[in-house]
C-alpha positions as CSV (number, residue, x, y, z in Angstrom):
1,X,-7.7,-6.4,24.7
2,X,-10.5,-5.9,26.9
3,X,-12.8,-9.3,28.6
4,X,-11.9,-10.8,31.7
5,X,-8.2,-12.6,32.0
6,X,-9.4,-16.6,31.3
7,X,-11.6,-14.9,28.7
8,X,-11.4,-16.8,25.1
9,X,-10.6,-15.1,22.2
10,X,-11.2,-16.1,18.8
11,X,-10.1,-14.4,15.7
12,X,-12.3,-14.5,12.5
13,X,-11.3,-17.7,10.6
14,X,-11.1,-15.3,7.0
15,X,-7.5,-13.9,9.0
16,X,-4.2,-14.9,7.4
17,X,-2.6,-17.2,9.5
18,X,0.0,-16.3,11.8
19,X,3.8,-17.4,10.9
20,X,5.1,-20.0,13.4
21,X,8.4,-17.5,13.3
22,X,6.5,-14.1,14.2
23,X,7.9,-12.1,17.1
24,X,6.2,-12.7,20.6
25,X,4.9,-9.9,22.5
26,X,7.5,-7.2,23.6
27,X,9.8,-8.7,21.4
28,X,8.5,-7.0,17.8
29,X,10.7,-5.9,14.7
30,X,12.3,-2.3,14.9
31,X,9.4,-0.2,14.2
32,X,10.2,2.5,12.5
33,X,10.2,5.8,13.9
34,X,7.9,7.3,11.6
35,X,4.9,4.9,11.2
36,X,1.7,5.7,12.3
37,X,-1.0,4.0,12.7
38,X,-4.8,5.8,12.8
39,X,-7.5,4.2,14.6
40,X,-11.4,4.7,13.9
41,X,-13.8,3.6,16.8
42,X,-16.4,5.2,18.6
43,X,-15.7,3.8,21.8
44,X,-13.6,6.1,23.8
45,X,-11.7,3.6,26.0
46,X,-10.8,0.8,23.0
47,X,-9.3,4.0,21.1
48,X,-7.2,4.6,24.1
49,X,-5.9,1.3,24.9
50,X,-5.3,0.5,21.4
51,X,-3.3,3.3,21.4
52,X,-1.8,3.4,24.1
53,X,-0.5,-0.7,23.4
54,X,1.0,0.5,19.7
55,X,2.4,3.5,21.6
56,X,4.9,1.4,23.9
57,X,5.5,-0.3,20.9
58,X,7.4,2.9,19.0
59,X,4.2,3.8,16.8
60,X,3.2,7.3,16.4
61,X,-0.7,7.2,17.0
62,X,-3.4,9.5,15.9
63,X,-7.3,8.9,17.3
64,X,-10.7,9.1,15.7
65,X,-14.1,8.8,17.1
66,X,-15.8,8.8,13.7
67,X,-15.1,8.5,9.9
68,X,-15.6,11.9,9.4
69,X,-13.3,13.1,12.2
70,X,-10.9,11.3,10.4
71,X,-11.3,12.4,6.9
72,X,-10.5,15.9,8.0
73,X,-7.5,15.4,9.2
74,X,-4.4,15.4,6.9
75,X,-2.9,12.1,6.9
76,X,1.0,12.6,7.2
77,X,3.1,11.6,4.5
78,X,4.9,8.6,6.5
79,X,4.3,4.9,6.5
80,X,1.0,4.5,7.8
81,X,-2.0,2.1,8.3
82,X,-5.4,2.4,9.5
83,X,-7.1,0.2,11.8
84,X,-10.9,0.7,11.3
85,X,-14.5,-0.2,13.6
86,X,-16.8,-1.9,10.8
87,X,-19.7,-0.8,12.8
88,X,-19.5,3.4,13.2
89,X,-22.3,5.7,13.3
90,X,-22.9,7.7,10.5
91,X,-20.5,6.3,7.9
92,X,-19.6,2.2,8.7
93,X,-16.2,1.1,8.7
94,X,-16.7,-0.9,5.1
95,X,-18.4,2.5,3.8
96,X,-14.7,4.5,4.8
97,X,-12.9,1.9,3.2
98,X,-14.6,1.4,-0.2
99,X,-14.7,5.5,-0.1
100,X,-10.6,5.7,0.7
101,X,-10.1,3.5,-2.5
102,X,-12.1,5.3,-4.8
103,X,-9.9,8.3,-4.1
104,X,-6.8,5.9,-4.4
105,X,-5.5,6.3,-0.9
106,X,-3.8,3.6,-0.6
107,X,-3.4,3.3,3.6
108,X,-3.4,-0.2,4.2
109,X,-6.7,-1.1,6.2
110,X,-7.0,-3.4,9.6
111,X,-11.0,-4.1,9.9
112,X,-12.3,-4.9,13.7
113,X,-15.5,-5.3,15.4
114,X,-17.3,-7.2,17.9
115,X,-19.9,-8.6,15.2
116,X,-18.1,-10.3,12.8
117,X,-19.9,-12.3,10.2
118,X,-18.7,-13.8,7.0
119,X,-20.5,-11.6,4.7
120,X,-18.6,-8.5,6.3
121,X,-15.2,-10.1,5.9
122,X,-15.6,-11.2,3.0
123,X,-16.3,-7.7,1.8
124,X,-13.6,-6.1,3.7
125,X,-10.8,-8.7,2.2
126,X,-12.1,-7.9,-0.9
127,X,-11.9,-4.2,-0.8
128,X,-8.3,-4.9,-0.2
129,X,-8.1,-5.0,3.9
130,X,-5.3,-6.3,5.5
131,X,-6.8,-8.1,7.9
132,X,-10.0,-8.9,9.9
133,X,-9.9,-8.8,13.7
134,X,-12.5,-9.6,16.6
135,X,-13.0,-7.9,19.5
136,X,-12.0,-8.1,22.1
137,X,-8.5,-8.2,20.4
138,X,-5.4,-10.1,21.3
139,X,-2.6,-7.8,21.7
140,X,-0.1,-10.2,19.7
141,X,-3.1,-10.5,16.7
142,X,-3.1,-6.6,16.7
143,X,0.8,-6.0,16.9
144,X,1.1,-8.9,13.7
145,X,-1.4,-7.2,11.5
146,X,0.1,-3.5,12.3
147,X,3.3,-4.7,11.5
148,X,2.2,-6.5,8.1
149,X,0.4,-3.2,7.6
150,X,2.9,-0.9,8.0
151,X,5.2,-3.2,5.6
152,X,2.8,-3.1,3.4
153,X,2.4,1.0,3.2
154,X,6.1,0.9,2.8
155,X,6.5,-1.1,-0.3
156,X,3.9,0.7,-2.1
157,X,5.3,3.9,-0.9
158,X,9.1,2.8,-2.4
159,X,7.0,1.4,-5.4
160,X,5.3,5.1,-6.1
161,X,9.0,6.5,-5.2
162,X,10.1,4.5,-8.1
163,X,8.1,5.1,-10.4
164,X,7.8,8.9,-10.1
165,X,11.5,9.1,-10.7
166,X,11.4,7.1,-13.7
167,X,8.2,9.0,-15.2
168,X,11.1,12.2,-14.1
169,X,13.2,10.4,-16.6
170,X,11.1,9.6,-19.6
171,X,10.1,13.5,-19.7
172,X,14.0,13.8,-20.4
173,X,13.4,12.2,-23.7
174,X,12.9,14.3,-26.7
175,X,9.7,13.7,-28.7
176,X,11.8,10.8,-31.0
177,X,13.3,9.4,-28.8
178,X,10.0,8.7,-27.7
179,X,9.1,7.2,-30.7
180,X,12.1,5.1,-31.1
181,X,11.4,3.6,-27.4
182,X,7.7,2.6,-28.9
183,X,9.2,0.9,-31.7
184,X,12.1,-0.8,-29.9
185,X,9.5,-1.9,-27.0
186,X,7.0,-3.2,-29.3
187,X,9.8,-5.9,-30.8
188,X,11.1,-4.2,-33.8
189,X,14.7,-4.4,-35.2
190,X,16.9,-1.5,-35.6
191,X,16.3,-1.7,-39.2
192,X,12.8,-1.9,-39.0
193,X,12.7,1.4,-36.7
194,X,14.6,3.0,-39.2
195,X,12.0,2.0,-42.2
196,X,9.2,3.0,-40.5
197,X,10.5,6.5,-39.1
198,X,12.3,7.1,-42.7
199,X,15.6,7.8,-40.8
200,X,19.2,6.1,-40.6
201,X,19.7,2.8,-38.6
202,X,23.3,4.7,-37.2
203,X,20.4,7.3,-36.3
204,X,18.3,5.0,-34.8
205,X,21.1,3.3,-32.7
206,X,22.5,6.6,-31.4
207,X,18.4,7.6,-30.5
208,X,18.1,3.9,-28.6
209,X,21.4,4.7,-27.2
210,X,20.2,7.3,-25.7
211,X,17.3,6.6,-24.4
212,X,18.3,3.4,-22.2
213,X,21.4,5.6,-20.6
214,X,18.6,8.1,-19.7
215,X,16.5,5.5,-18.7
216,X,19.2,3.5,-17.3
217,X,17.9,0.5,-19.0
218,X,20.8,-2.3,-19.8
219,X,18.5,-4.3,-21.9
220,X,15.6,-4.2,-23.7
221,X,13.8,-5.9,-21.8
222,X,14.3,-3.6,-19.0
223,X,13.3,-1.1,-21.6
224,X,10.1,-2.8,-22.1
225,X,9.3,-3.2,-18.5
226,X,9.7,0.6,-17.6
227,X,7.4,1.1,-20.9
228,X,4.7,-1.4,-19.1
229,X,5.2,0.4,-15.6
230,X,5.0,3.5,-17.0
231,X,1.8,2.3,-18.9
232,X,2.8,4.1,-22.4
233,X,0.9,4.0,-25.5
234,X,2.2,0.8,-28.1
């Protein structure tokens, strides 16, 4: 995007290659019809044609001229990504990012610029970006990482889903059943449960019984995995 039409573009060699298989231009995967995708640059006319390309594309688009514009907005609650200038005035493009994940907002991040170095990717990849873009973009390049992006959002949106129904659950559970689930988790035998509460091993079993139809565990081990998701004391 942007240059003359023979122009040659070259991508930043720190971006994940591209899949052999990946959809062509104008022939993308179903977007869908609630994604959005922010954009951060300070130039007026990038931010409209980069909008305007993910637009025919089915994305929902929001523009920002500056990391502070967009940190007053409120982001929707949808699948979402950001695609981020490194170099902004005021706060940089590295800055927002590193200041989005101590807040643990997870949007995934798309870095560009038209001065990327190693040093700068390097950082950005680290601080969890997606991917690393140079401008003037390739509309293809763009349309990949959005879509990788937006995949991304959704996984850890379904992940968070997940496990704010199962934290739901486990606040079903009374106080020993609690304690039961500790024990059990942490490798100890009915009978062992049972010593160490000073109750029954029927008592135990109908407390365990309990706890993995509430949890809708099968198996222990399933048991033991919600434990570690849910990060519970041992």
């Amino acid at each position: 995007m942007g240059g003359t039409k023979d122009e040659t573009r070259h991508d930043i060699h720190a971006r994940r290659p591209t899949s052999p298989t990946s959809p062509q231009l104008g022939e993308q995967l179903s977007v869908p019809s609630s994604a959005c995708v922010h954009i951060i640059d300070d130039d007026e006319p990038v931010r409209d044609a980069l909008g305007n390309l993910l637009r025919s594309m089915g994305y929902r688009v929001q523009l920002h001229q500056s990391a502070s514009d967009f940190l007053s907005v409120e982001l929707p609650d949808t699948p979402a990504c950001l695609i981020l200038d490194v170099r902004l005035p005021g706060t940089n493009g590295l800055e927002l990012q590193e200041h989005l994940r101590g807040l643990n907002i997870g949007l995934p991040v798309i870095l560009m610029t038209a001065y990327g170095d190693i040093p700068m990717s390097v950082r950005g990849m680290k601080a969890g970006a997606i991917d690393f873009l140079t401008k003037p973009l390739r509309d293809q390049d763009l349309l990949d990482a959005v879509a990788a992006a937006i995949r991304v959002d959704e996984n850890r949106r379904r992940e968070a889903s997940q496990v704010a129904e199962l934290r739901e659950r486990y606040s079903l559970l009374t106080p020993r059943e609690r304690q039961v689930m500790a024990l059990v988790t942490s490798g100890l035998m009915n009978k062992q449960v049972a010593d160490e509460l000073s109750i029954s091993e029927v008592t135990v079993k109908m407390h365990r019984s309990s706890v993995m139809r509430k949890l809708e565990a099968r198996s222990v081990a399933r048991l033991a995995r919600i434990a570690e998701i849910l990060n519970l004391p041992k």
